[in-house]
TORDOPA-606069 format. One line per 10 residues: number of its first residue (from 1); their letters; for each residue x, y, z of N, C-alpha, C. Coordinates in steps of 0.1 Angstrom, whole numbers. Example, Ala and Ser with C-alpha at 12.3 -4.5 7.8 and 13.67 -1.06 7.14 Angstrom:
1 = AS = 132,-57,78,123,-45,78,132,-33,78  128,-22,71,137,-11,71,129,0,79
This chain:
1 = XXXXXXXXXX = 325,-724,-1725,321,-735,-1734,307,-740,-1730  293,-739,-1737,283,-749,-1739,283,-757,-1749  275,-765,-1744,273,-779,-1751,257,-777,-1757  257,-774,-1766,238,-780,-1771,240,-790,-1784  231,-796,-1781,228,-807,-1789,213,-803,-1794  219,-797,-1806,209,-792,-1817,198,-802,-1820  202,-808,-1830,193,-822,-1835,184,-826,-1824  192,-829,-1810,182,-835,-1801,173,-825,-1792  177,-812,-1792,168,-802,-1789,157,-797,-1794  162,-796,-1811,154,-792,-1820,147,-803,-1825
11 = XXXXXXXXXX = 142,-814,-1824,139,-828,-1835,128,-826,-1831  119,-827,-1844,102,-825,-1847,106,-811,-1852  110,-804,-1856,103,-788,-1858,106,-779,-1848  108,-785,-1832,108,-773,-1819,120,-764,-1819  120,-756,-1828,126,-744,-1831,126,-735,-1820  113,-735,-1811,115,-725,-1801,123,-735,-1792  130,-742,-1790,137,-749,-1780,157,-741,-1779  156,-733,-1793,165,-725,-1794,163,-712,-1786  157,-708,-1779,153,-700,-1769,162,-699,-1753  163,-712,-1754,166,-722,-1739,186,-719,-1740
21 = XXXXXXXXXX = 191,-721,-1755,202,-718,-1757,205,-703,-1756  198,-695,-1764,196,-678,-1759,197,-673,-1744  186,-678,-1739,188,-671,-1722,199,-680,-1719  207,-690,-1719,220,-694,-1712,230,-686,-1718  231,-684,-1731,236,-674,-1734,243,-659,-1734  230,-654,-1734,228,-638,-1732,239,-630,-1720  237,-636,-1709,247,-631,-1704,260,-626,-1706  264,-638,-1717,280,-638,-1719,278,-627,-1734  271,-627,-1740,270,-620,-1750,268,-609,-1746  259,-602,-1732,261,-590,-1728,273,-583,-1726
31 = XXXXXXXXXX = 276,-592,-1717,293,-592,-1711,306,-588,-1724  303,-596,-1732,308,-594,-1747,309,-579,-1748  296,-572,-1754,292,-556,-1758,297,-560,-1774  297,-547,-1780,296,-549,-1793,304,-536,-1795  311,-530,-1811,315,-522,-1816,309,-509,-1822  306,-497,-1818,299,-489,-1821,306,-474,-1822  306,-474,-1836,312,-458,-1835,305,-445,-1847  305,-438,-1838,292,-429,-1846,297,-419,-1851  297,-410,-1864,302,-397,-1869,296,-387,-1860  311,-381,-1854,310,-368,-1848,302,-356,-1857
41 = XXXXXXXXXX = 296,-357,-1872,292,-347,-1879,286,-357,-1892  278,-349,-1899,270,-354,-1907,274,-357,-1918  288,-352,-1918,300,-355,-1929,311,-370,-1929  304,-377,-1931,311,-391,-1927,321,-396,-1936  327,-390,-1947,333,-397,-1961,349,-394,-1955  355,-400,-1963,369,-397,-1959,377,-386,-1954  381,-391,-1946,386,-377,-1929,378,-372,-1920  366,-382,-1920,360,-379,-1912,358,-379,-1895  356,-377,-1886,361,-380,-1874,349,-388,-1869  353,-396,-1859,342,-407,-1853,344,-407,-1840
51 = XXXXXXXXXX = 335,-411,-1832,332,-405,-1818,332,-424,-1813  341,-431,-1805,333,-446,-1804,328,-445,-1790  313,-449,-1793,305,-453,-1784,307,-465,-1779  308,-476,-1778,312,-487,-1773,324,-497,-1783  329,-508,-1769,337,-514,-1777,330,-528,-1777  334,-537,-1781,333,-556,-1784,344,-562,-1777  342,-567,-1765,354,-571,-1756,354,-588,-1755  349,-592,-1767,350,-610,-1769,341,-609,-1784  338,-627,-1786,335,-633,-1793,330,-646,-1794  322,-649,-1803,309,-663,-1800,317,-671,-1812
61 = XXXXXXXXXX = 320,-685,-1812,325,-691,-1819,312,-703,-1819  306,-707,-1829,299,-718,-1832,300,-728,-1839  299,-740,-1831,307,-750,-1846,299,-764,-1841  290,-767,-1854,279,-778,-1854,289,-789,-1860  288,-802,-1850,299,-810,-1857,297,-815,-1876  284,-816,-1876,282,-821,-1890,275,-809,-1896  270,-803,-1895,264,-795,-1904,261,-778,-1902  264,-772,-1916,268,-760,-1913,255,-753,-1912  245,-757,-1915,230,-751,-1915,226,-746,-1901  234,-758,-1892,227,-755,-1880,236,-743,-1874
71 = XXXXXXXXXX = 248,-740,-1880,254,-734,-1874,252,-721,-1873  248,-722,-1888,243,-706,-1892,229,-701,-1889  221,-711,-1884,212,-707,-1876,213,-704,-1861  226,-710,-1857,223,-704,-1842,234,-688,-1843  243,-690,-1852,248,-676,-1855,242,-667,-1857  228,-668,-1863,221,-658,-1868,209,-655,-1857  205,-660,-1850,199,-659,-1835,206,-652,-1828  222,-654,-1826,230,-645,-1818,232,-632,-1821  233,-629,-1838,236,-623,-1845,220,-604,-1845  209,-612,-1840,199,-609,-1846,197,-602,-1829
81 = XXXXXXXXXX = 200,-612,-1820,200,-604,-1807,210,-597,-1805  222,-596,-1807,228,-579,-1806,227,-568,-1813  218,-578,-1823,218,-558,-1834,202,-557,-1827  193,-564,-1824,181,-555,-1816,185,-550,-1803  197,-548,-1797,202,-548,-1789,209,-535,-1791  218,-537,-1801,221,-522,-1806,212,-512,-1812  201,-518,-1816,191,-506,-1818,184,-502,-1813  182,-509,-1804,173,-504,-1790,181,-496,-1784  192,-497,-1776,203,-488,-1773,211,-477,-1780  205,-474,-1791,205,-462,-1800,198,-454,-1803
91 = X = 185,-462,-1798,171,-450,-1799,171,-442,-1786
């Protein structure tokens, strides 16, 4: 469980102060991993077989007491760092 206090983090515009939440973060999100499974053949439609490369062994729950804007912005921060995360790790 962290505690951020959005409003008072972010108040004026300081958007990059959501950064500060990321690196305390990141760890647990690494630790997390994510769900990846790739077509064993170029034939992907039904009956196809899939090879899983990794699994997702947790979950990030966010909940802004008043307002859902904020929430979905830090969802989408979290959201934005595992898929450059997954694509980086795919290249």
């Amino acid at each position: 469980h962290i505690w951020y206090d959005f409003h008072a983090e972010c108040k004026g515009g300081r958007w990059d102060r959501l950064n500060h939440l990321l690196e305390e973060v990141t760890p647990t999100l690494n630790k997390h991993g994510y769900f990846c499974a790739v077509p064993k053949s170029r034939h992907c439609g039904y009956g196809a077989s899939w090879e899983l490369v990794s699994l997702q062994d947790g979950i990030v729950r966010t909940n802004c007491m008043d307002c859902l804007d904020r929430t979905n912005v830090v969802q989408s921060m979290f959201g934005r760092h595992i898929l450059y995360r997954q694509l980086h790790q795919r290249v």
